[in-house]
N, C-alpha and C positions, 0 to 999 in steps of 0.2 A: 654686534654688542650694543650699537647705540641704538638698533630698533629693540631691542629687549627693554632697555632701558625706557627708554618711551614708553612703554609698553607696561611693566609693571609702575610710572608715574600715572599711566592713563590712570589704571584699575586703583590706584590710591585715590585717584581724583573723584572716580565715579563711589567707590564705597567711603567719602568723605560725606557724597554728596546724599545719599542716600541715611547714612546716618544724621545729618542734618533735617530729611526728610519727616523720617522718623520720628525726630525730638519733637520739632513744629509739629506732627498728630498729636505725640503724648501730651504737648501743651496745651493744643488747643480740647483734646478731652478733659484733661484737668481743670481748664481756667476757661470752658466755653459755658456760655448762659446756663443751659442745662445742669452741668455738674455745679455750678454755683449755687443755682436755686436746689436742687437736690439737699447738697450741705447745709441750706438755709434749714431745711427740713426737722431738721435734727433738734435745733434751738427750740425754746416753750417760743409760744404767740405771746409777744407785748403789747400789743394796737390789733386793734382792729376794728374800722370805726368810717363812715359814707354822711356825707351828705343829708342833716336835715331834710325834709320835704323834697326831694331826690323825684319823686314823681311827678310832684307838681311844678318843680323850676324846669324838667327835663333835664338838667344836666348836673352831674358833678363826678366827684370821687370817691374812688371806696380804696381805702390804704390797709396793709397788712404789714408788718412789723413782726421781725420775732428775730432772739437772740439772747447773748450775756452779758452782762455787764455793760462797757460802753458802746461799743458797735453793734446796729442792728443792720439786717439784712432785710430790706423793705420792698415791698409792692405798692405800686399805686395803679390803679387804671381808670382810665378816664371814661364816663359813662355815658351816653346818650339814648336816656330811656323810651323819647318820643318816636327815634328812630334807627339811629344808628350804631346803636348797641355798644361795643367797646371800640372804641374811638381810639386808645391809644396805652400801650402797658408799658410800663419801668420800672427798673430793680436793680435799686443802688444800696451800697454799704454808706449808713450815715450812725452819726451820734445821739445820742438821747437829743441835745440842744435843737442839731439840725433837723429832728424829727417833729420838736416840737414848733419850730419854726416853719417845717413846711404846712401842719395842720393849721396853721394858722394861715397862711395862703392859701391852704384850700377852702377856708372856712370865708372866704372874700367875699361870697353869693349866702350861705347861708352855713349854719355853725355846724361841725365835723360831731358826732354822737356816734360813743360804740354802740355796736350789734356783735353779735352772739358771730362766730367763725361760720357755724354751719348756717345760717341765715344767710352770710356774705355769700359763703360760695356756690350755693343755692340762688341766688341774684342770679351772680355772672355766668352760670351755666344754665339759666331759662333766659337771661337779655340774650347770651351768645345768639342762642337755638332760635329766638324769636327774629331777631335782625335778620338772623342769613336766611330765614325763609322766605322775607322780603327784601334780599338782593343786597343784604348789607353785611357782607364777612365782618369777625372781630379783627383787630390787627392782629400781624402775623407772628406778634411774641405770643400771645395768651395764653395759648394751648401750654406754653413752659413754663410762664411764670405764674398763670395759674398751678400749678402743680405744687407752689410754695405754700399752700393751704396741708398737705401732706395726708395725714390721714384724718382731715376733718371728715366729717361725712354729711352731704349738704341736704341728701335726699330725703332724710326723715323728718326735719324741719317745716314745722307748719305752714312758714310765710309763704302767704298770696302775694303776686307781682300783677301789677295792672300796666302797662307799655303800650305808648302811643296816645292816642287822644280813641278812644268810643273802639281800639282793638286796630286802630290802624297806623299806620307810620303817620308823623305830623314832621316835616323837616324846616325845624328854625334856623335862623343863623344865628350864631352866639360868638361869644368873646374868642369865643378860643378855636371856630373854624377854617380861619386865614391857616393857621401851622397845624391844627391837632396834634398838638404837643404838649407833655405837661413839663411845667416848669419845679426847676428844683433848685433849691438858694445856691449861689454860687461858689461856697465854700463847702459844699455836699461831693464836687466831681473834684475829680483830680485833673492837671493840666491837660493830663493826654486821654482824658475819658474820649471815649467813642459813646455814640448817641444809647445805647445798650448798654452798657457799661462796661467797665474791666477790672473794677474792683473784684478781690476772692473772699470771699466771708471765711 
């Protein structure tokens, strides 16, 4: 009697265990980077706007923005067009204010100017293709949070991109090469933000 007993405890324990399994997949499909940005998809584009002179400083940002009302669901990636191509992507849920406070931190080197969605994304898929052919991958969100563009369509798009100095990588050091990280004002994360984020749009 008491090994039965054990016995159907074990099998409560292990099918506890497994549905807990379970939950933590469905959360993490739910609320992982991918399905966030997907959802982002959905919203109109409210920003979309890079770096003045972006060629000739070699470095800055190009931000993506889109959403309803107060909360947007935002892209930023950090650009190094002399050589290193996307340096670095983020995609946090912020407010009108904190959006307009981070363009203006980006705008520290030279002032933030919208471009056309399909121009942008047209950018960041000739910077990608050109850096990793010169041994410089983008980082390893892009591929996702690029996809927050949705069904922009970058290809048709006229803009010429000129990268590097005379077509070749030129590698400077700049402000922001100790972390390659972009910064985002600090009432943008929530306490327990992870460097990716966890906010859900």
């Amino acid at each position: 009697m008491a090994v039965n007993m054990a016995q159907k405890r074990a099998k409560k324990a292990q099918r506890r265990k497994q549905l807990a399994t379970l939950a933590k997949r469905d959360d993490a499909i739910h609320n992982g980077l991918p399905a966030r940005v997907s959802r982002a998809t959905q919203s109109p584009i409210r920003y979309c706007c890079v770096n003045e002179g972006l060629f000739e400083i070699g470095m800055g940002t190009l931000l993506l923005a889109r959403g309803h009302g107060s909360k947007l669901a935002v892209a930023a990636f950090l650009l190094d067009t002399f050589a290193l191509g996307i340096k670095d992507v983020m995609f946090r849920l912020m407010d009108g204010e904190q959006v307009e406070r981070y363009l203006d931190m980006a705008a520290a080197s030279s002032r933030m100017v919208p471009v056309d969605p399909g121009h942008a994304r047209k950018l960041l898929h000739e910077l990608a293709a050109w850096s990793k052919q010169h041994g410089f991958a983008p980082h390893r969100d892009f591929v996702t949070v690029e996809k927050i563009f949705g069904d922009v369509n970058g290809d048709d798009n006229q803009g010429v991109f000129r990268f590097g100095r005379d077509g070749k990588p030129l590698l400077i050091s700049g402000p922001f090469d100790s972390d390659a990280e972009l910064l985002w004002p600090d009432d943008a994360l929530e306490d327990d933000s992870e460097p990716d984020g966890r906010d859900s749009p």
